[in-house]
N, C-alpha and C positions, 0 to 999 in steps of 0.2 A: 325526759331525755337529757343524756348529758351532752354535753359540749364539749369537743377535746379541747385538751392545755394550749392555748397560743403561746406560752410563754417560753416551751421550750422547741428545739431544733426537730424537727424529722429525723426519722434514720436514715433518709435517701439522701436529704442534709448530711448529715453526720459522716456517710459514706461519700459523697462528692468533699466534701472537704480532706480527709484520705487522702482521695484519689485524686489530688489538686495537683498539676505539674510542677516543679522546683521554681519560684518564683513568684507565685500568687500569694499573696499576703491576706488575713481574713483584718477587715477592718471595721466592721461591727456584726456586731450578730442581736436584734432588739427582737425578741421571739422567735416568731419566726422568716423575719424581716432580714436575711443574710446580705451582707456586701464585702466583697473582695474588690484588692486591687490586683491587676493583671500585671504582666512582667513589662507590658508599654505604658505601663502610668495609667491606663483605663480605669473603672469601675464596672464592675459587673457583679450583678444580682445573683444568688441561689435558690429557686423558688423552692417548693414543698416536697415539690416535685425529687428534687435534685437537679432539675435543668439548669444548666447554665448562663443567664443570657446577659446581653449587654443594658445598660442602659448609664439614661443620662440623669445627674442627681445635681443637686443645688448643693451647694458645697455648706452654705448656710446663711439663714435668713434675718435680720433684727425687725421687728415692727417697731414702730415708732409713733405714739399716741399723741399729740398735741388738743389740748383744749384752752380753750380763749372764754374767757367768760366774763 
């Protein structure tokens, strides 16, 4: 059995992005992992679906390892 491609957009994707009002910016797209930003500075998700919804994202993380020996 195969596995579809994660790597690339959906066409419901493809078609929401289109159909995206003047203002929404696409700011990554990591398979099928879509994020926009909205015309109020938000972040909002495109799932597979083509749904659009909001959420909340960590802007970005560093770990930091320390060992003592």
């Amino acid at each position: 059995m195969n596995s579809p491609d994660k790597r690339r957009l959906t066409s419901q994707q493809s078609r929401r992005i289109q159909a995206l009002p003047d203002g929404y910016t696409v700011l990554s797209a990591q398979g099928q992992k879509l994020i926009v930003r909205r015309p109020d500075g938000r972040r909002a998700r495109i799932r597979p679906s083509g749904r659009l919804i909001a959420t909340d994202l960590v802007e970005s993380v560093q770990f930091y390892l320390h060992v003592r020996g």
